[in-house]
Every structure is written in structure tokens, then in C-alpha cells.
N, C-alpha and C positions, 0 to 999 in steps of 0.2 A: 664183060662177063655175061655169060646164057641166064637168064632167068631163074628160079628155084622155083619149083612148082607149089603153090600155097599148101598142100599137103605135108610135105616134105619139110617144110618150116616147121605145122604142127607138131609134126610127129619129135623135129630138131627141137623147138624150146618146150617140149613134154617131158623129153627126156633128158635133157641137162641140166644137172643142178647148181643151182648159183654159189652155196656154200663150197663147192669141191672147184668149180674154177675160179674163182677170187682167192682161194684159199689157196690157189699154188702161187698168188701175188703178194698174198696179205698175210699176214698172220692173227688170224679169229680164236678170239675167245668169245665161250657163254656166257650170253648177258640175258637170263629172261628165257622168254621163247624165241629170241633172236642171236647173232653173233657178233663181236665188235671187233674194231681193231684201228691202227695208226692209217688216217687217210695213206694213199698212196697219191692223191692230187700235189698236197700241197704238207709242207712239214710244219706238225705239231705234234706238241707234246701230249696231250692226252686223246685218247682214242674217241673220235666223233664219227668213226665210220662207221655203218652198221648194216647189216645183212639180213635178211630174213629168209629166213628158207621156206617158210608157209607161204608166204607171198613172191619169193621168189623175187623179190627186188633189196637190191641195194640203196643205199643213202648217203651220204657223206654230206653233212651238214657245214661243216668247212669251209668247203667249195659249192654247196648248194646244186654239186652233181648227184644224180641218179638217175634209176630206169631198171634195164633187163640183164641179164646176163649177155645178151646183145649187146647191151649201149656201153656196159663195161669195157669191153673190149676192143670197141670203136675207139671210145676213151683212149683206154691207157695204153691198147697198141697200135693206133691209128688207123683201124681198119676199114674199109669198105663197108655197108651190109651186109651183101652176098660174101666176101671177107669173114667176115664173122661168122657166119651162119656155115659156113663152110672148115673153117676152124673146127667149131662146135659137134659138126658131122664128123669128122677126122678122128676126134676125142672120143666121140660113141659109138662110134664103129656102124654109124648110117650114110647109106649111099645113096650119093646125091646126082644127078645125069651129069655126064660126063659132057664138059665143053666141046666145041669143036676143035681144032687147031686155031691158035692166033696169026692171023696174017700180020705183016709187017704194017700194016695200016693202026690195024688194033694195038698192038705193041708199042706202035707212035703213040697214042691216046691217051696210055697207062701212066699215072702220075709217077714224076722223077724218084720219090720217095718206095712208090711201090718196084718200080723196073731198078731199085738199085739193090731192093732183099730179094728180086729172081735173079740177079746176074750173081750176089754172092752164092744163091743155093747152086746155081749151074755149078760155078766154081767149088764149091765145096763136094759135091759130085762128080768133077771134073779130077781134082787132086784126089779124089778116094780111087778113083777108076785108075788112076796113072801110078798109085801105089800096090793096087790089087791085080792089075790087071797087064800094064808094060813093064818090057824086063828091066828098064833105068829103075822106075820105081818100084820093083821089086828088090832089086841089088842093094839101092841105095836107100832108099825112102825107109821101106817096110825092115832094112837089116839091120837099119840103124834104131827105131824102133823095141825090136825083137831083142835086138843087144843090151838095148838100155832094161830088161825088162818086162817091158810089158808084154801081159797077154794078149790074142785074136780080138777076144772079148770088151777087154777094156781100150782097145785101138778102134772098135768099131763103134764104141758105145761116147767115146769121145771126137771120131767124124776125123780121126787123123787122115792126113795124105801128105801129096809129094806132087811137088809143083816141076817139070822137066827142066832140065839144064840147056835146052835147047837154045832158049832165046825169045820164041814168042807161038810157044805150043799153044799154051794159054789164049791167048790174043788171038791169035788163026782163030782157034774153036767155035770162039766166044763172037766174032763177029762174021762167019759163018752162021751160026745161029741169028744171026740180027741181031744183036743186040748194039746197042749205040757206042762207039767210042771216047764219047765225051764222056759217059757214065762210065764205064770200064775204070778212066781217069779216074772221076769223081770219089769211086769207090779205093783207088790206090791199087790195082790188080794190074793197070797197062799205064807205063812210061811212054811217050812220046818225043824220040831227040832227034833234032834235023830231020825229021818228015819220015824216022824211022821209031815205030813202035815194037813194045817189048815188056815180057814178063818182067816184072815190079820182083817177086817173091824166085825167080828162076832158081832151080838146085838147091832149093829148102824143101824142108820139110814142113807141114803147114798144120797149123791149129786153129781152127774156127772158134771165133767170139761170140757166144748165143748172148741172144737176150733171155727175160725171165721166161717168156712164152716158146723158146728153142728159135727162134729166128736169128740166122745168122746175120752177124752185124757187122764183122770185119773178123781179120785173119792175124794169128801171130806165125811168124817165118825164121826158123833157126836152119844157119846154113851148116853146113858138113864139111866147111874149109876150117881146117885146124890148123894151118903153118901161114895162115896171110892173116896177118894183126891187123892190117888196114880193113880189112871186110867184118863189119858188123855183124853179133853173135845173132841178134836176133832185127828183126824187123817185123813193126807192126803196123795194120794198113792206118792211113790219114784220117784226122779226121772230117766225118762230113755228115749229111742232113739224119741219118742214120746212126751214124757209129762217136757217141761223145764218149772218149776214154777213161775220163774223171768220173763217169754214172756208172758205170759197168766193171762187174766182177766176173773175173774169168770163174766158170766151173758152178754159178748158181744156180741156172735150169738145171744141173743134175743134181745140187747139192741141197735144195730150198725145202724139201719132202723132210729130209734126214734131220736139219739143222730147227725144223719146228718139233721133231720126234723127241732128239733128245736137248732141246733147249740152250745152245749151244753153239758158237760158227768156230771151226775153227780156220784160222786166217795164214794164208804162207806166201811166200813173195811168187815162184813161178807154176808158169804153165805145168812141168812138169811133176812140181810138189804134189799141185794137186791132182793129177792122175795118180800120179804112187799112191796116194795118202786114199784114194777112192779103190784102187785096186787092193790095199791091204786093209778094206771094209769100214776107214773110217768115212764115210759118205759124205759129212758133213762137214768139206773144207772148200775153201774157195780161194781165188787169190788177187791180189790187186795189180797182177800184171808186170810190176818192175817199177810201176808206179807210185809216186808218193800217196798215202792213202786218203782219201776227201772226205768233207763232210755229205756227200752225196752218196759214196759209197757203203760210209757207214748207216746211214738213213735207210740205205738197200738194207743191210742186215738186220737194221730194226725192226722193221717190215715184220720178220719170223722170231726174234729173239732179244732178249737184252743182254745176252752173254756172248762174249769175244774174248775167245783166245787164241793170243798171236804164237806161232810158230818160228823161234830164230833159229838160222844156223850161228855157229861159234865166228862171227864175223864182225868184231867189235863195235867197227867206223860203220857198217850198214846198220846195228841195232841203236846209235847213237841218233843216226840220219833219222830214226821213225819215230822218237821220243816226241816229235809233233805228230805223229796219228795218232799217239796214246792220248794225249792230251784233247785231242780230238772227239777219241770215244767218250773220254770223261765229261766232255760241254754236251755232249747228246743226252750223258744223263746213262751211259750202258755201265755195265761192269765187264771190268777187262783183267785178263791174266793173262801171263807171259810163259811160255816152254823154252828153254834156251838145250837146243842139241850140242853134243860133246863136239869136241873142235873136229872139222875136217869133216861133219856130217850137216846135211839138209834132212828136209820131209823127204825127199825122195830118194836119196843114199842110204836112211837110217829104219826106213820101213822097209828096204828090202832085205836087208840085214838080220832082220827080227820075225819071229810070228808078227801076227795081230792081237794075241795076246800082250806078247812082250810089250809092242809097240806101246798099247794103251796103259799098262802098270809103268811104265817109262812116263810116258805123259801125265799119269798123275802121281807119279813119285815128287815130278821135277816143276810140278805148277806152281807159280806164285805168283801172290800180288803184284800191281806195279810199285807198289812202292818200297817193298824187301829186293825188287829186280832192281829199279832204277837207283837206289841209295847201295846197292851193291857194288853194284856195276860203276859207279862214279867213284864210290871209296877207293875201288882197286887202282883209279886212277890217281886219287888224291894226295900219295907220298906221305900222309898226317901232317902235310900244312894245311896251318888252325885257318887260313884266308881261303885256301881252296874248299877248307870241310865248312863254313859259314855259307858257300858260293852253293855248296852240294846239298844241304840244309833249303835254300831260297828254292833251288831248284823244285826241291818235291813238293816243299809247300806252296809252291806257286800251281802246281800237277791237283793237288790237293782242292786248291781255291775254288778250280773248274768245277767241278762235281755240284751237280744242283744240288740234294739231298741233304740237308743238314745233318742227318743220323747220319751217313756214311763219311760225311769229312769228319765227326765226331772222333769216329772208328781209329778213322786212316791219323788222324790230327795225337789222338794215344799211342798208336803205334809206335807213329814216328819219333813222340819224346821220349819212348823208349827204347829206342836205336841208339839214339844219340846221347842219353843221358842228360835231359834236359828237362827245366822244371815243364808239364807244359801250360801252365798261363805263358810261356813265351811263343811256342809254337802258337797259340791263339790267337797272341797279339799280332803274330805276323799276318799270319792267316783272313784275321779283321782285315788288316789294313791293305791285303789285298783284295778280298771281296769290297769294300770300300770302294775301292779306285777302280774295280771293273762297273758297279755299278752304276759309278758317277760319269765312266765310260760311254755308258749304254743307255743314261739321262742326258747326255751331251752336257754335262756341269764339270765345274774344276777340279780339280783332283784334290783330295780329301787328306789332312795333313799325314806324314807319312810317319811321325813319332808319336800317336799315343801312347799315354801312360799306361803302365799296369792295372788299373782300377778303370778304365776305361770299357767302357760296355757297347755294343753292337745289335743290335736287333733289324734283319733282314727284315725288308718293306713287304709284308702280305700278299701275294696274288689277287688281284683285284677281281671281284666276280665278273662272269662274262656278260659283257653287254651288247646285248643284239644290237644288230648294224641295220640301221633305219635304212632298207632300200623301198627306191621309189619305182613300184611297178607301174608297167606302161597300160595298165586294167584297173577298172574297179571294183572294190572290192567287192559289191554288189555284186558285178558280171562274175567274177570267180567264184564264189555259195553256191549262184543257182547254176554254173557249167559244173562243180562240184557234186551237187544233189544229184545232178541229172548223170553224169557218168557213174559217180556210186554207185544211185538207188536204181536208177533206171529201170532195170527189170523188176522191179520190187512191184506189186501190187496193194492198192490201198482204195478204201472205199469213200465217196463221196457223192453228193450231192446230183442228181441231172435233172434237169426240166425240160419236160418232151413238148411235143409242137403243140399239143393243148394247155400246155402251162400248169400241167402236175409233176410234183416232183417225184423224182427215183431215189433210189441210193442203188449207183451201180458200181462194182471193182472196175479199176482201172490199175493202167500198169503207172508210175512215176512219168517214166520219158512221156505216156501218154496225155497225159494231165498239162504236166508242162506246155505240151506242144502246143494244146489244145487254146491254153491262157496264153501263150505270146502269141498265136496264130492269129485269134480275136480280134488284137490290139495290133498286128500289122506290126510285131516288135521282132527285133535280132540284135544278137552281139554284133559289139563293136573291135574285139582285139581278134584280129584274124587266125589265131591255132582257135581260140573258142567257136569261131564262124565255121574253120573246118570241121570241127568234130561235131558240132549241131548240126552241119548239113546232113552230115554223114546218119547221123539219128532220125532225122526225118526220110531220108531215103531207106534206113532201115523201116521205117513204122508204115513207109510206102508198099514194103514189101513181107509187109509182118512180121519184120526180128527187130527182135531186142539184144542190143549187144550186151556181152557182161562187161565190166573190168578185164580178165583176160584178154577179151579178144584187142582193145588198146594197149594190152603190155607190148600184142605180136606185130604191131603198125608200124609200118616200114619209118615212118616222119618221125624222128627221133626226139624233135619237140614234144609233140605228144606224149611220147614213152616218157618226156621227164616231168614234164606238167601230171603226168597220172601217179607217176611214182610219189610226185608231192601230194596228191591225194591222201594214196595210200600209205605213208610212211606218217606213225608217232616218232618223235625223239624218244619220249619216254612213257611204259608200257604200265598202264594200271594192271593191278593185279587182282587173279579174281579174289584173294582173299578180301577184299574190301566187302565182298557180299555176304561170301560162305562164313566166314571168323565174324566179322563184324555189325554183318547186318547192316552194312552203308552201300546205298542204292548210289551206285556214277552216276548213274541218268544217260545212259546212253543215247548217243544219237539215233540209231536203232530203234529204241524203242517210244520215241515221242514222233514217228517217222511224217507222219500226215502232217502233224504241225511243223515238222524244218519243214516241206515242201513248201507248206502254205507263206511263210515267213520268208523265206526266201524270193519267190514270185511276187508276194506284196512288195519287201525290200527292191528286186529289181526293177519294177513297174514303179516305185517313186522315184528310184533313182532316172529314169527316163522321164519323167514328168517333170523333175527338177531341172535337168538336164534342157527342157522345151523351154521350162516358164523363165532359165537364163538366157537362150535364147533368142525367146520377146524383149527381154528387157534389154538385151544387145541392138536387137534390130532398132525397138524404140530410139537407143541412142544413137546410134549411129545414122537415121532417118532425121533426125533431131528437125532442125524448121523445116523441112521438106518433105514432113509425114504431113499425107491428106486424110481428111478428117474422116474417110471413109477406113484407110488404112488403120490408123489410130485405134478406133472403135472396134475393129474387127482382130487386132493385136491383143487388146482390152478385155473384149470379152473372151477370147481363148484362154488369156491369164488366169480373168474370173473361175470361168471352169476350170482349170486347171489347178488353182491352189484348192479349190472344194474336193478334188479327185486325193490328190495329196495329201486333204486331212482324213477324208475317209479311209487310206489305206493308210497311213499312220495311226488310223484306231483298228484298223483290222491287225494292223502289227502288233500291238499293245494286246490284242485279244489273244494273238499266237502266242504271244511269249510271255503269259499270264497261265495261258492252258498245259 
């Protein structure tokens, strides 16, 4: 990739803001003068990710990721730099110089990961062109389409096409273009049988699989043969390094805006529900594909929401088959309700049926809990034998167990005794003795006897307060303050002391970085962990040339270490407030405002840490010299120590003076 011109970056991370792209990953609530929300690294239950929009960086204390709106999206969509930065252009509508052509050379270079999201974009452009533009895909692609339904609008807004029945339309194009046929494979878009290659998806109609960022991932392929029962309704492409089926919800990059709007996902099984379901304005549907639904998928939704409601058609043995995703969303800790459509109807039969009015007084005529659906829906099966209604009982309270919340199994735990007409200390006792036995599950201990009594009592184990995870950095702590002070303050100016060559003293301004330099220059000192050695080179080359860098200007550093080591600068977990001054008249004591003294403090701190560092050292070499030190060595080992523990007490009382003042 061609360079970006350091301009053209400026002007890229000036003008994107970090709350509006995360926030099409994340779902951000106000915390403060910042925004939080559920990591998207790693899954937990309460939100430690946090945003800032004044600073324009992210945090995720979780995973101990952060940085820029850049480094996010390196992150979470594997991007490049220029990748990213280019993204970012795309989003704000700034123009960045246009590449040359990639030779077939360049194209070899391009990591397997990257050359497998251009050959699905080809192809998704390839099948749009074959449905808009050739008469196969016109006739067949686009009429089939048009028939079902849909609008120009929402055909073009969902990336439909139409893959030719040729045999290997696809395939020609595609490596005509160069592109590699091992990837073609990879991707599931070209077959290979007895040394003859061939479209995968041929005489479908094709649906592209976005991820959250619109990147296509893979394809689903519904064919147009209606009297060959051996030919499969749909096909969807393989998995590989790109496309894991069990992460991904069809229809979220369009749905993920809506579904934070109004709080909300709703969930249907196919591709085509949720077009309907977006073309009749309800935005905020997605689907799982035909897929049984994950714990990965529903984590997607959490992302934006804690509200899920699933979408059934009247299809008894399929809403039976999902009574594990509901149970699913209940261990996440979401809340879920159920819409069951009248028999012979889906999302996408019964929206086109209706306004969007109808549609939605329809959906909330017919919501319910899962547990008015599922003891519903069982009853009808249960004939009133007392063995099957005991079996349909364990069932919901088993549904119930799941739910972290105590208040809500509470709820759900009354309900249900009165459904069934039962005292409920029974329903409780079941209910114990199944939280019981998950728990002693999840401790790896015995299972917990399965008949207590009625007077038997329960008390769930406390959440334990979190306890920071002792890691062992490859820096001391030392080196980190004063590479700290100096990327902060750096520019800061502060007055102190000078003695000129006649040996009177000044008090002249100096800038922070200057002072610094000034004290390890003296002493012939430098860090030792190499991001800190880069970015102090880099300050000295700045002071070579009269700048001072800000903070800013290390957010824009291409070195991505950097950008997270800085972010940990600048990121609190948790934000004092100014009331502490204005209400109360309690002084934080800012670092800020004691600035001269953390300089000084710091520089003492790291100049004994290097003199400690000596005087172990000598006392290495002493031993390991052991009978074989000459008395000349000895002495001159000896006396550097001497001076060296004198230097050490002295800036141990210059310490004590700092941090006194």
C-alpha cells in the first residue's frame, strides 16, 4: 500500500471521532465525562470498557487493550495502519491519493487474511453486476427477487445478486483478475474436481455475510430448483480464517444503529426474514442464519442491548429445537421474549401481509415471556399426564435456574407457581437445588444432595471483589514515572535553578522534556526497555530541533506499542469529580499542580534506581571475581561502591525532601 501523506492522517484522526466508531461495535453508555460499555476483547459481565471522547482514546481494562480510534480497529477488525486510516477516510468522506494498480507481485505479498475480504468484495460485485446487468441475472436472479417482494432499494441496500448457471463464470473472472485459486477455495466460492474448477454457489441467488464493520465474510446461496429434492435449499460458504459461522449474525451491520435506538434485537431464523422485517421498517432484526444460536452470537447482541426477542414461525419441532438458545440468552444474564406468528406465516410472509403499523401492534399484541411460551407450548403437548406436567415443571425451572439475577428468578420463580397451582416454597426448593448443583458444577465439587427439605435454606456465594492480577512488567517501575512525566509534562514549563560559568545562580523557565534531558544527559544515563528508548530518542531529536511534542502527537505514531503505552498514561479507570473542590472544598492534589516536584521525584527516583542497579552490579562482579580479584581490582570495585552508596543516600534525602514539599 502507497504511503499516506502525514497531512492527510492529521486531518484523518482530527476528524473522527472515537465515541461514533466504536460505538457502531459497542454499545456506550454515559459514565462521567466518558462512555463505557461490555469489552468487545474478551467476555464479561460488567462493562470495563471505556471511552473518552475528550481524549479521544479508548481503554478496556479487561484485556489491558487501548489506544486510538486507529488502534481499535487494527484490534477488533485486523487491520493494516494504512487499513485503518483509510477506513476512517471512507467514513468522513476525506480523500486520500489514490494507489497505483497492484501488480500481480503486490497481490502475492498481501496477507492470506487480507486477499481473502478482496476476492469476497470482487465477488459480491461480481454477483451484483450479473444480476443488474446480464440477462440470466436479470430473468432469474433479479425476478425472483422482485417476486418475493422486495424493493430496488432494499436489494441494493442488502448487496443482493446472482451467481450464473454457467459453471465457472465466477471462477474465469476471478482469476483473470489474479486472484489465487487456492483462496477462491479457501473462501468456498470455486470447487475443484478432477483438475476441473467451478462455481461453488452456480444458479443461486447470493447473500453476502457482513461483518460489524460491512466487510464481507462469506455468502449464503438459495437455489431456484424447486422439483430436485436432492439439491439443497440453501448453501453457505465454508468456514475459514475469516468467516466463523457461530460469531456472526446475518443482517447486524445494518441492524446495530436501530437495535441500540430502540433497545431491542429482534432475532428470526433466515436471511430473507430479515430483509422483510428491515424493508417493513423494523431495522432492528438480525438472524442467526438456520444456525443453532451461540453463546458467541448472543454476546454479539449484548454488545448493543440486553433485550432479545426471538421471532417464531408456527413450526412447532423448530421452536422446540431453539429452547437451547433461550436458555442460552438466560446464562448471559439478557432478557428474552418470544413472538410466535399464526401457523403458515414467517417474518417475511406476515410483514408483507400487513402495514408496518399492523405488523408492530401484532408484535406487541403477541409478546411473551419465555416462560408463559415455553409452559404453553409444552402443556399443549402434555395430554394432563400428571408425569409429563412434573417433566414440563423441571423443564422451566431448570430455564429459570440459568438467569443470574436473583430478583428476576424471584419474578419468573411466582409466576410459575402460579401457572401451575403450586405452593411456591416447592418451586424454590427445586429451583435451590438446582442452582446448588450448577454451582458445585462450576467449583468442580460433588453434587449437592438433590432432596432438601422444605426449611432448608440457600444463600448464593457473594461475588468476590476484583482482584488485580499482579503482572510482572518487563520495566521498572522507576523507568515508567519518569518516561511517564516526560511524555505528559513534557511541554510543560517550570522554573528552576541554573548556575552559569561564573558560578551564580539563575532561576531560569525551562520546558519539563528540557530539564529531564538535561539530568540524564549529565549522568551519561538512558532507559533500558526499548518502546521507552524509542520515544526518548525521539524527544531528544525533537529538543535537537526545537519541538516539543504534545501527547497528541504520540496518539498519531504509527508504532502501535506506543499508542498503547500512551493510552495507559492517559486513561483513569475511575474519574474524580470536580465536586470534590467546588461542594466540598477537598483539594485532590493534583499532579498538575505539585508539577516541579513529581519532576524532581521522579529523576531522583530513577537516578537511584541506576545507582542501585551499579552498586548490585559490583557486588556481582566482587563475587563472581571471588579469589581471582587483584587487589588493585578489589579497591577500585570498593571504592566506586563507597561512592555510590553516599550518592544513593543523598538522593534518598532529596527524595524525602520531594515528597515532603
Amino acid at each position: 500500500m502507497s504511503r499516506i501523506p502525514p497531512h492527510i492522517i492529521d486531518e484523518i484522526m482530527q476528524t473522527a471521532r472515537i465515541e461514533e466508531v466504536i460505538g457502531e461495535f459497542v454499545n456506550l453508555k454515559k459514565s462521567g465525562s466518558n462512555l463505557k460499555g461490555l469489552s468487545p476483547f474478551v467476555d464479561e459481565k460488567s462493562p470495563s470498557f471505556m471511552v473518552s471522547p475528550a481524549k479521544q482514546i479508548f481503554k478496556c481494562f479487561s484485556s489491558g487493550k487501548g489506544g486510538t480510534v486507529v488502534s481499535f480497529l487494527m484490534e477488533k477488525e485486523h487491520f493494516s495502519y494504512p487499513e485503518a486510516l483509510k477506513w476512517l477516510a471512507d467514513k468522513y468522506g476525506i480523500q486520500v491519493p489514490e494507489d497505483k494498480p497492484q501488480t500481480a507481485e503486490e497481490m502475492a505479498a498481501i496477507t492470506e487474511r487480507e486477499s481473502l475480504y478482496i476476492i469476497n468484495e470482487f465477488a459480491k460485485e461480481h454477483f451484483m453486476h450479473n444480476m443488474h446487468e446480464v440477462a440470466e441475472g436479470q430473468n432469474i436472479g433479479l425476478s425472483y427477487f422482485e417476486e418475493r417482494g422486495f424493493r430496488a432499494d432494499i436489494i441494493q441496500k442488502f448487496q443482493l445478486g446472482y451467481c450464473l448457471n454457467s459453471g465457472d463464470d465466477f471462477t474465469k473472472a476471478a482469476l483473470a483478475k489474479g486472484y489465487k485459486k487456492e483462496y477462491l477455495e479457501s473462501v468456498g466460492l470455486t470447487r475443484t474436481k478432477e483438475e476441473r474448477s467451478f462455481d461453488f454457489f452456480r444458479g443461486r441467488v447470493m447473500f453476502p455475510i457482513h461483518s460489524i464493520s460491512g466487510r464481507v465474510l462469506g455468502f449464503g446461496g438459495r437455489t431456484l430448483i424447486t422439483d430436485n429434492k436432492k439439491v439443497a435449499k440453501y448453501f453457505n460458504s465454508p468456514e475459514s480464517i475469516i468467516y466463523n459461522k457461530s460469531e456472526i449474525l446475518y443482517g447486524l451491520y445494518f441492524a446495530k444503529g436501530d437495535i441500540v435506538k430502540y433497545d431491542n434485537c429482534f432475532l428470526c431464523e433466515g436471511y430473507t426474514d430479515v430483509i422483510s422485517m428491515h424493508q417493513a421498517g423494523v431495522a432492528n432484526s438480525v438472524a442467526s442464519s438456520g444456525t443453532s444460536l451461540t453463546k458467541e452470537q448472543i454476546r454479539l447482541i449484548k454488545r448493543y442491548t440486553q433485550n432479545i426477542t426471538i421471532l417464531y414461525d408456527g413450526d412447532a419441532a423448530g421452536i422446540k429445537a431453539s429452547f437451547r438458545g433461550i436458555d442460552l440468552i438466560l446464562e448471559e444474564g439478557m432478557n428474552v421474549k418470544v413472538v410466535l406468528f399464526p401457523d403458515g406465516d414467517d417474518p417475511d410472509s406476515y410483514s408483507k401481509k400487513v402495514s408496518t403499523t399492523e405488523l408492530m401492534d401484532f408484535i406487541k399484541a403477541n409478546t411473551q415471556d419465555f416462560v408463559s411460551f415455553k409452559t404453553s407450548l409444552l402443556l399443549a403437548e402434555g395430554n394432563n399426564d400428571p408425569l409429563q406436567k412434573a417433566q414440563i415443571i423441571r423443564d422451566v425451572v431448570q430455564s429459570i435456574s440459568l438467569i443470574p439475577d436473583q430478583i428476576t428468578r424471584s419474578v419468573f420463580t411466582t409466576e410459575i407457581a402460579k401457572v401451575f397451582g403450586f405452593d411456591e416454597s416447592i418451586v424454590i426448593n427445586e429451583l435451590n437445588k438446582l442452582r446448588k448443583n450448577q454451582i458445585s458444577k462450576e467449583l468442580d465439587e460433588p453434587m449437592i444432595a438433590s432432596n432438601p427439605s422444605l426449611t432448608d435454606t440457600f444463600t448464593e456465594p457473594t461475588p468476590q471483589a476484583t482482584t488485580a492480577t499482579v503482572v510482572k512488567h518487563p520495566y521498572a517501575l522507576e523507568e515508567y514515572e519518569l518516561i511517564r512525566v516526560l511524555v505528559k509534562y513534557g511541554v510543560f514549563a517550570i522554573t528552576t535553578d541554573h548556575i552559569d560559568e561564573h558560578g551564580l545562580a539563575h532561576t531560569v523557565e525551562v520546558s519539563v522534556a528540557e530539564l529531564i534531558n538535561h539530568e540524564l544527559a549529565k549522568d551519561e544515563l538512558t532507559f533500558q526497555f526499548p518502546i521507552f528508548q524509542e520515544i526518548y530518542q525521539q524527544i531528544i531529536d525533537g529538543l535537537i530541533e526545537k519541538t516539543l511534542y504534545k501527547v497528541s502527537y504520540w496518539m498519531r505514531h504509527q508504532n502501535q506499542e506506543i499508542v498503547q503505552f500512551i493510552t495507559e498514561i492517559e486513561t483513569d479507570q475511575y474519574e474524580l469529580s470536580p465536586q470534590w473542590l467546588l461542594k466540598y472544598s477537598v483539594d485532590t492534589n493534583r499532579e498538575i499542580d505539585k508539577l516541579k516536584s513529581t519532576v524532581m521525584n521522579v529523576i531522583y527516583a530513577f537516578k537511584k534506581l541506576r545507582v542501585m542497579q551499579r552498586i548490585e552490579k559490583i557486588q556481582k562482579d566482587l563475587t563472581d571475581l571471588g579469589d581471582d580479584v587483584t587487589d588493585e581490582q578489589f579497591q577500585d570495585l570498593l571504592s566506586e561502591q563507597i561512592v555510590l552508596e553516599k550518592v544513593k543516600m543523598l538522593l534518598a534525602g532529596k527524595l524525602n525532601q520531594t515528597i515532603i514539599h
